[in-house]
PDB file of N, CA, C and O in Angstrom, chain B, residues numbered from 101:
ATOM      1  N   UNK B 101     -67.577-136.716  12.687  1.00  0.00           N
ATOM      2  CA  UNK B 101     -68.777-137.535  12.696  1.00  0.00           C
ATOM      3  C   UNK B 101     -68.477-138.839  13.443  1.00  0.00           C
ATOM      4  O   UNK B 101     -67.431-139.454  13.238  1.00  0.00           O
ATOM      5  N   UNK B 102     -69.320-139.213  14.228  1.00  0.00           N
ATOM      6  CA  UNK B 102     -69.034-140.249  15.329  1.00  0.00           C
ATOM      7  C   UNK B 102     -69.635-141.703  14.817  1.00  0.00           C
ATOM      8  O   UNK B 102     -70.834-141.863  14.589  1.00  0.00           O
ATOM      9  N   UNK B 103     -68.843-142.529  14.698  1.00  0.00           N
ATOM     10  CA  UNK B 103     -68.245-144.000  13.524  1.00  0.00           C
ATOM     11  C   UNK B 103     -69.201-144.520  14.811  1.00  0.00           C
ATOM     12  O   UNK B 103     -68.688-144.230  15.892  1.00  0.00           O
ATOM     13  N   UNK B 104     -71.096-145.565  14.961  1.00  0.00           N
ATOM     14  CA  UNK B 104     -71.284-146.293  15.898  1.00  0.00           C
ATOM     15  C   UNK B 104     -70.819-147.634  15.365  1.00  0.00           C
ATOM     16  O   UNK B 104     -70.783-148.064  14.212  1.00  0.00           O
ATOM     17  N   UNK B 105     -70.415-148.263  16.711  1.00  0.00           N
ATOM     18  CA  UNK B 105     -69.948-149.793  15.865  1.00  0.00           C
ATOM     19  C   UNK B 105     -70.442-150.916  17.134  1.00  0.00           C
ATOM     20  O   UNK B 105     -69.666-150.868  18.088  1.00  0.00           O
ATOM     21  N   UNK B 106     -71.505-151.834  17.294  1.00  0.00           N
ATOM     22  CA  UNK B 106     -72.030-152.470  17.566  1.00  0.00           C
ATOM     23  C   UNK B 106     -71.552-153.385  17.896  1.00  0.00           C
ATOM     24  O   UNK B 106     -71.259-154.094  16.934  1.00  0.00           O
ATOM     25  N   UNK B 107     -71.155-154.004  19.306  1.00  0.00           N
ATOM     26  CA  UNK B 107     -70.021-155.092  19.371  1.00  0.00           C
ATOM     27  C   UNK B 107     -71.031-156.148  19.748  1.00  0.00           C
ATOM     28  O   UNK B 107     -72.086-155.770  20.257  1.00  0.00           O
ATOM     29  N   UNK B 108     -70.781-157.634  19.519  1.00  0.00           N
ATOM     30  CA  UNK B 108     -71.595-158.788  19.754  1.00  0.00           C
ATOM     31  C   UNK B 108     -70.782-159.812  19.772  1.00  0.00           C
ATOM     32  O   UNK B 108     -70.470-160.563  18.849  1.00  0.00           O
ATOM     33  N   UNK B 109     -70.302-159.803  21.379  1.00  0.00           N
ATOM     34  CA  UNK B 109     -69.227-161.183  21.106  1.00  0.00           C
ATOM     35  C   UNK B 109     -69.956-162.244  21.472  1.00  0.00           C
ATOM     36  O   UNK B 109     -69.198-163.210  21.375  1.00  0.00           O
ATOM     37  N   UNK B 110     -71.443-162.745  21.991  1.00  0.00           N
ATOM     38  CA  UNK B 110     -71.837-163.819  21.570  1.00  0.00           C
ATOM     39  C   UNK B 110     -71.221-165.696  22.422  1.00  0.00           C
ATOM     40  O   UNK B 110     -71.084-165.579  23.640  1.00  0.00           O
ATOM     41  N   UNK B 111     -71.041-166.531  22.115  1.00  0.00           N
ATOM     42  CA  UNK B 111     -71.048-167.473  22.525  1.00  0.00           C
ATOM     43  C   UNK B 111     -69.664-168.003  22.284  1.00  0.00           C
ATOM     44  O   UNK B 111     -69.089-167.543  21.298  1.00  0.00           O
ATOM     45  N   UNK B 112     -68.925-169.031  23.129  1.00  0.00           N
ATOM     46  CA  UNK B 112     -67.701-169.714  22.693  1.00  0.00           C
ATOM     47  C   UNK B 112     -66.430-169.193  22.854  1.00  0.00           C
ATOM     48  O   UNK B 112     -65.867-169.001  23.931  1.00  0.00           O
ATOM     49  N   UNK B 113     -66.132-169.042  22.096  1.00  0.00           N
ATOM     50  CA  UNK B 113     -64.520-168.034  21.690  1.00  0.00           C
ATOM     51  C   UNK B 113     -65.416-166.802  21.784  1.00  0.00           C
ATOM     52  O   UNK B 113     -65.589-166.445  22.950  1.00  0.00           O
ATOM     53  N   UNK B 114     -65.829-166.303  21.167  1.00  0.00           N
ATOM     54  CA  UNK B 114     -66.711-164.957  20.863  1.00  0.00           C
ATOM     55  C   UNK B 114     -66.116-163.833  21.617  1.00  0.00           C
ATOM     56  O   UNK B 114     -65.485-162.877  21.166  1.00  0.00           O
ATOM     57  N   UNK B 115     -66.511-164.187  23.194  1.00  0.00           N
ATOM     58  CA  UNK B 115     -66.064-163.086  23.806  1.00  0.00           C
ATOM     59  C   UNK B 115     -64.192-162.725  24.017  1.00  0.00           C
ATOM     60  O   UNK B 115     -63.788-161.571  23.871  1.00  0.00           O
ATOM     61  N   UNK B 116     -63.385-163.686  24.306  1.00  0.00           N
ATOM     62  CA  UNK B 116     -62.254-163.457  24.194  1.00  0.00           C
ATOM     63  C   UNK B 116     -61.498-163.020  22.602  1.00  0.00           C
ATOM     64  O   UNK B 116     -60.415-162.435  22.610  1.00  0.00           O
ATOM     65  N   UNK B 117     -62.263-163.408  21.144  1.00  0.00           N
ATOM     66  CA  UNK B 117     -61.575-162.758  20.560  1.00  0.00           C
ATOM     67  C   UNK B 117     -62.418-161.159  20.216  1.00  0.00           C
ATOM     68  O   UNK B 117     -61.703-160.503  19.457  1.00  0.00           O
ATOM     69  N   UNK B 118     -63.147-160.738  20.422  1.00  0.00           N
ATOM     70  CA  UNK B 118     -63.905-159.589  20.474  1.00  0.00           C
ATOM     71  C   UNK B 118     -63.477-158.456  21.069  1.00  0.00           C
ATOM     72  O   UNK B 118     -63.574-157.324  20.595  1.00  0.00           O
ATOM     73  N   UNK B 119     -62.675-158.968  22.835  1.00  0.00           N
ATOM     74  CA  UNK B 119     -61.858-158.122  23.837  1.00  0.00           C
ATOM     75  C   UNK B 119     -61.043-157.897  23.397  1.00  0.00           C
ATOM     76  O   UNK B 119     -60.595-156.782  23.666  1.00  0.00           O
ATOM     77  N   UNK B 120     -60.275-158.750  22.433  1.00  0.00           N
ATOM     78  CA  UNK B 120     -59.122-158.210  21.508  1.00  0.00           C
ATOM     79  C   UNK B 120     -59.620-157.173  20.597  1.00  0.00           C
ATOM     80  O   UNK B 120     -59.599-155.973  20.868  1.00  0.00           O
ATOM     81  N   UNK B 121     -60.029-157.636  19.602  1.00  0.00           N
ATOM     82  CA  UNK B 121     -60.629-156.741  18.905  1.00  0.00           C
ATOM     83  C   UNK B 121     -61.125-155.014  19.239  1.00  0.00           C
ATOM     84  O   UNK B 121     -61.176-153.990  18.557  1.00  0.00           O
ATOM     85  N   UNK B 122     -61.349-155.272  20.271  1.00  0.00           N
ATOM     86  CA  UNK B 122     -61.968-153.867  20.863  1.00  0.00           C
ATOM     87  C   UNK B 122     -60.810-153.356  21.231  1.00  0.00           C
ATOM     88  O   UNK B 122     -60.517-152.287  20.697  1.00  0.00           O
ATOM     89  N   UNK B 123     -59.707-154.023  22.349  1.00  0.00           N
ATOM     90  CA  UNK B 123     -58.752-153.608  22.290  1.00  0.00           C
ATOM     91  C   UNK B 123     -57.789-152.844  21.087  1.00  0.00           C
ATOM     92  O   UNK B 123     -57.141-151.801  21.180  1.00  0.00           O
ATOM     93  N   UNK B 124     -57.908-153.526  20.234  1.00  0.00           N
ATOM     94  CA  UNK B 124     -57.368-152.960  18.559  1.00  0.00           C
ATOM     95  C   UNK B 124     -58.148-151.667  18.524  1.00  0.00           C
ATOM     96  O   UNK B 124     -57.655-150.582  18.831  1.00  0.00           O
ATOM     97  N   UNK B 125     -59.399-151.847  18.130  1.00  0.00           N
ATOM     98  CA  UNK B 125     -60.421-150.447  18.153  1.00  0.00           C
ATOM     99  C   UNK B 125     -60.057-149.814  18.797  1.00  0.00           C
ATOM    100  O   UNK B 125     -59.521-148.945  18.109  1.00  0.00           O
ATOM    101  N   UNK B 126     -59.909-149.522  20.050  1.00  0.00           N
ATOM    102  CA  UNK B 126     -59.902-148.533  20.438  1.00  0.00           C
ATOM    103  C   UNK B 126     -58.407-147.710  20.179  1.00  0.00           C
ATOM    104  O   UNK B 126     -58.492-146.593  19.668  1.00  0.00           O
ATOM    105  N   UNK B 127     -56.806-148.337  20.583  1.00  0.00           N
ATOM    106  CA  UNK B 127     -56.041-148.395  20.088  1.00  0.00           C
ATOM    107  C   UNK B 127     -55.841-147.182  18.465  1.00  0.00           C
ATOM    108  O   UNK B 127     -55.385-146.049  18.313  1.00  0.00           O
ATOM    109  N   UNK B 128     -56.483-148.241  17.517  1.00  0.00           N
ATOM    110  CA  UNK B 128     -56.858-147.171  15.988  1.00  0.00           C
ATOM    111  C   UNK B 128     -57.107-146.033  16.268  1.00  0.00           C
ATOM    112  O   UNK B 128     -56.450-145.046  15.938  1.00  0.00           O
ATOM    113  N   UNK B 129     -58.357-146.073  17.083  1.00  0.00           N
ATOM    114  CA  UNK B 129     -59.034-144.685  17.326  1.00  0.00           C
ATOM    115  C   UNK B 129     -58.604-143.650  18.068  1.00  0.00           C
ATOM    116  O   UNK B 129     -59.176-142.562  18.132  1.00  0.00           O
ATOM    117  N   UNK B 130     -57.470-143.992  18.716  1.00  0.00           N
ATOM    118  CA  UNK B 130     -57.068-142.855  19.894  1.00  0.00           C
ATOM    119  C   UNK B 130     -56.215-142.547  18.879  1.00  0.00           C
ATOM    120  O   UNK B 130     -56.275-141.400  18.436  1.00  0.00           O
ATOM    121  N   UNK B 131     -55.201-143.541  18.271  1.00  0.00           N
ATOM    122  CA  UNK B 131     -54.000-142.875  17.350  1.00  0.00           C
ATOM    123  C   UNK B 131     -54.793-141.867  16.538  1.00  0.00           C
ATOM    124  O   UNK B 131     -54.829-140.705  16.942  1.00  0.00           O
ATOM    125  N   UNK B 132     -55.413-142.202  15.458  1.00  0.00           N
ATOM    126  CA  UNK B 132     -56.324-141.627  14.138  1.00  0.00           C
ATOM    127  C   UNK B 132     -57.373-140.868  14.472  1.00  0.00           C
ATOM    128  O   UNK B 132     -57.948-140.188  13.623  1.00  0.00           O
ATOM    129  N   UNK B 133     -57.723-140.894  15.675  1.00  0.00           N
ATOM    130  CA  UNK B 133     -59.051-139.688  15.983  1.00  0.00           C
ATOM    131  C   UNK B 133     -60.056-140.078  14.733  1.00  0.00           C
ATOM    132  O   UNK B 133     -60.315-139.391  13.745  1.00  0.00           O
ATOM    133  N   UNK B 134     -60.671-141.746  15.174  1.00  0.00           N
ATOM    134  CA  UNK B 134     -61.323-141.995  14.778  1.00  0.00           C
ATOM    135  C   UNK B 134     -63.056-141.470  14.765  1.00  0.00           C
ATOM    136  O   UNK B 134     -63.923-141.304  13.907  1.00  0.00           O
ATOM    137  N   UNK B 135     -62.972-141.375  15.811  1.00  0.00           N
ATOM    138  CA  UNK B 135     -63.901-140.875  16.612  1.00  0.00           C
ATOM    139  C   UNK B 135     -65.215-142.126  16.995  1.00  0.00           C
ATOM    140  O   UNK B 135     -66.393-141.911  17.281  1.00  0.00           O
ATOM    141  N   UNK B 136     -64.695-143.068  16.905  1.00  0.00           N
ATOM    142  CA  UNK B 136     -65.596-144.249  17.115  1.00  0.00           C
ATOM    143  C   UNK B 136     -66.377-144.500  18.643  1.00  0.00           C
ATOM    144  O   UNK B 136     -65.760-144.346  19.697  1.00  0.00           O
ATOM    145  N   UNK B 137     -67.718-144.880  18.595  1.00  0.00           N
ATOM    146  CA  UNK B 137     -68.364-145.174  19.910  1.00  0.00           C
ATOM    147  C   UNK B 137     -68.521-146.976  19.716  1.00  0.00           C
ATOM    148  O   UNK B 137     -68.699-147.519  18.626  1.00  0.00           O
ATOM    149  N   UNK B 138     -68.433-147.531  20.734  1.00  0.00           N
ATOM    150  CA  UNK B 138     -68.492-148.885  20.950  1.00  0.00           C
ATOM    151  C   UNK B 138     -69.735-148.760  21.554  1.00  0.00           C
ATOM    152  O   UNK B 138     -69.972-147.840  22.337  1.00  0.00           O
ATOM    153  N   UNK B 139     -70.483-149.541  21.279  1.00  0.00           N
ATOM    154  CA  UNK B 139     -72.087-150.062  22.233  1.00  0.00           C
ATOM    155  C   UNK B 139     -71.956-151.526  22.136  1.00  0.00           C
ATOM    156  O   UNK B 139     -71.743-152.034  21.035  1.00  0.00           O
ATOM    157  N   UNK B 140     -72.121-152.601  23.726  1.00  0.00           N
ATOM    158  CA  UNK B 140     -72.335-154.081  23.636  1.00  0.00           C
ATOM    159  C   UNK B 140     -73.712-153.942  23.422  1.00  0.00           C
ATOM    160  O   UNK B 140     -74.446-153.074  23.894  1.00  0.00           O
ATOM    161  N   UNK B 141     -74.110-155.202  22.399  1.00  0.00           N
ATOM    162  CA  UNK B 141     -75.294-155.964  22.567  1.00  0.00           C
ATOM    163  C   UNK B 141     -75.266-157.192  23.135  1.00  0.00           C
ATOM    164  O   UNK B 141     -74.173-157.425  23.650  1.00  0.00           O
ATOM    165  N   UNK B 142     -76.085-158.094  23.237  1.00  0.00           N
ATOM    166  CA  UNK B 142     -76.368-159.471  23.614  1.00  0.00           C
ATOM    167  C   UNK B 142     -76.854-160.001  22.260  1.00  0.00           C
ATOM    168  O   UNK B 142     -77.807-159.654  21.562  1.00  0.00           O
ATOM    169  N   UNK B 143     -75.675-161.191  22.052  1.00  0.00           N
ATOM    170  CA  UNK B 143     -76.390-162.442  21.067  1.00  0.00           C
ATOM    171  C   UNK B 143     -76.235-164.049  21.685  1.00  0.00           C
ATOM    172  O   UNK B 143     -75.537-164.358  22.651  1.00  0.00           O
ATOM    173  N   UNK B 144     -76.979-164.871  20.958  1.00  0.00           N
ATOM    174  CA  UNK B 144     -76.792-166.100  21.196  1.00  0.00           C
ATOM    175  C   UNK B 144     -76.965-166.516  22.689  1.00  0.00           C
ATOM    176  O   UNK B 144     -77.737-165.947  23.461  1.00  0.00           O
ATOM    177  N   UNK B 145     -76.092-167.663  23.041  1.00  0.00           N
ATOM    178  CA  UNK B 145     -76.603-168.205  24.703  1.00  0.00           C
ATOM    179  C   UNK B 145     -76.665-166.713  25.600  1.00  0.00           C
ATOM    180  O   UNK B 145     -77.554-166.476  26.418  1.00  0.00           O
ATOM    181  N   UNK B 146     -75.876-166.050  25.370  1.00  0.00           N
ATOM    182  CA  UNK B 146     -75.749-164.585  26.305  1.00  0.00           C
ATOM    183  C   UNK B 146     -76.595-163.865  26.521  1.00  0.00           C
ATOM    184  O   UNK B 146     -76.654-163.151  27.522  1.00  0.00           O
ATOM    185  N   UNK B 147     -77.226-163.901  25.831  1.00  0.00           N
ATOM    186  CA  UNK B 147     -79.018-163.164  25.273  1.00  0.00           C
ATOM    187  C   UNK B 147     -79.931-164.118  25.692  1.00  0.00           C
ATOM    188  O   UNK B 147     -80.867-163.839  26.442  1.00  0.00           O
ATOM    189  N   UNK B 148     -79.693-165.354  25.204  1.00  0.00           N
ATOM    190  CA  UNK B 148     -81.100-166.357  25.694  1.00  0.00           C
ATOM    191  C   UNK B 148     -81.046-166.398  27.104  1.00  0.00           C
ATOM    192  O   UNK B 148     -82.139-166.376  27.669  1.00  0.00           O
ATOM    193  N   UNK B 149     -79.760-166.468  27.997  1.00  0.00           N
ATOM    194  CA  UNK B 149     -80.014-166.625  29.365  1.00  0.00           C
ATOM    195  C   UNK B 149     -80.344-165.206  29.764  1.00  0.00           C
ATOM    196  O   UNK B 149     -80.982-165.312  30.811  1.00  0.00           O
ATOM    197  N   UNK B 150     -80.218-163.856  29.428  1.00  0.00           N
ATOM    198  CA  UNK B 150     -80.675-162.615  30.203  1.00  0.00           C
ATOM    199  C   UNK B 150     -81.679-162.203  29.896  1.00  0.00           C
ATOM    200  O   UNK B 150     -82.150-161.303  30.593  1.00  0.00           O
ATOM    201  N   UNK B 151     -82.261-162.578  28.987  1.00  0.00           N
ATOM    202  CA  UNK B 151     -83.333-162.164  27.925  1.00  0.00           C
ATOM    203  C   UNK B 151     -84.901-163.411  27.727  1.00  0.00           C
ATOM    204  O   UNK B 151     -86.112-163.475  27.937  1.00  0.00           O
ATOM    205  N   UNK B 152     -83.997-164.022  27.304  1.00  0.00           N
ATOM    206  CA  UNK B 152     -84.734-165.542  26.812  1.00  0.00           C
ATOM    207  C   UNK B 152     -85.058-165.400  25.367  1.00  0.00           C
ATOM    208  O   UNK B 152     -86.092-165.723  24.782  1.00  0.00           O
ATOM    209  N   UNK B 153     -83.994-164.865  24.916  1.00  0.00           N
ATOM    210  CA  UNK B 153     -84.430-165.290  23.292  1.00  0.00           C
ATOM    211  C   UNK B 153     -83.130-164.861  22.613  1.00  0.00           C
ATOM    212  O   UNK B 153     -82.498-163.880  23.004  1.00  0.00           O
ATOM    213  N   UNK B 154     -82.714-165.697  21.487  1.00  0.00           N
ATOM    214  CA  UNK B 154     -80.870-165.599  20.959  1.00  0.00           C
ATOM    215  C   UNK B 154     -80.477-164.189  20.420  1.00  0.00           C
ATOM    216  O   UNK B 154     -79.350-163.702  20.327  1.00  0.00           O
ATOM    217  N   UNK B 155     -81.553-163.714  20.124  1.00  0.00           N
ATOM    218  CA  UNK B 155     -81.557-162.228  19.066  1.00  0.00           C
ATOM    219  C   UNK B 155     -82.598-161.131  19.483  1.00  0.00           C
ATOM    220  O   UNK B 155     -83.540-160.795  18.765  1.00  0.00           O
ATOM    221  N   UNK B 156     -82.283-160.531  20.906  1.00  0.00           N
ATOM    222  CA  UNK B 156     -83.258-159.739  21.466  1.00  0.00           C
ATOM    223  C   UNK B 156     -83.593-158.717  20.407  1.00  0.00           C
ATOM    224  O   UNK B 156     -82.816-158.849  19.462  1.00  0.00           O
ATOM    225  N   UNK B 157     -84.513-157.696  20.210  1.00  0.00           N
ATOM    226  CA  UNK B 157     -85.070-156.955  19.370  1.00  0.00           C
ATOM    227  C   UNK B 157     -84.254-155.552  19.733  1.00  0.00           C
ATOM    228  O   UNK B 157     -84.100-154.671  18.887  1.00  0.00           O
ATOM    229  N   UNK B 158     -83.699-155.442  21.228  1.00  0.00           N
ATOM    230  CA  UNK B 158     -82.718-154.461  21.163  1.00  0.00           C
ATOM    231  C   UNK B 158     -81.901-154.101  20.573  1.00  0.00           C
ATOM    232  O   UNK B 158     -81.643-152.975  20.146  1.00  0.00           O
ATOM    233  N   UNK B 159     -81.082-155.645  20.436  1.00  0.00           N
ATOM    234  CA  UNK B 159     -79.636-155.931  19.912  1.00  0.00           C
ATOM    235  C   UNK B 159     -79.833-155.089  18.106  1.00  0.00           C
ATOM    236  O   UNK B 159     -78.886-155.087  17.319  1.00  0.00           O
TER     237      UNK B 159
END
């Protein structure tokens, strides 16, 4: 069964500790046959400038 996990690194630090993070994820998942899917959203300034609003209805 395929684990979705919603990534939102967002504003500031956000995105550099997130790339880690994903890095880790994925890492777990190849060892453990996690079976995890990663999808980016947009939050915060990242969203307001592509979008124009902090919390698109996609996300």
């Amino acid at each position: 069964m395929t684990k979705k996990v919603l990534v939102l690194k967002g504003d500031y630090i956000g995105p550099e500790i997130v790339d880690e993070a994903v890095k880790v994820l994925k890492k777990v998942d190849q060892q453990f046959s996690l079976d995890i899917e990663l999808e980016e959203g947009l939050l915060g300034g990242a969203a307001y400038d592509a979008v124009g609003e902090p919390c698109p209805e996609k996300t």
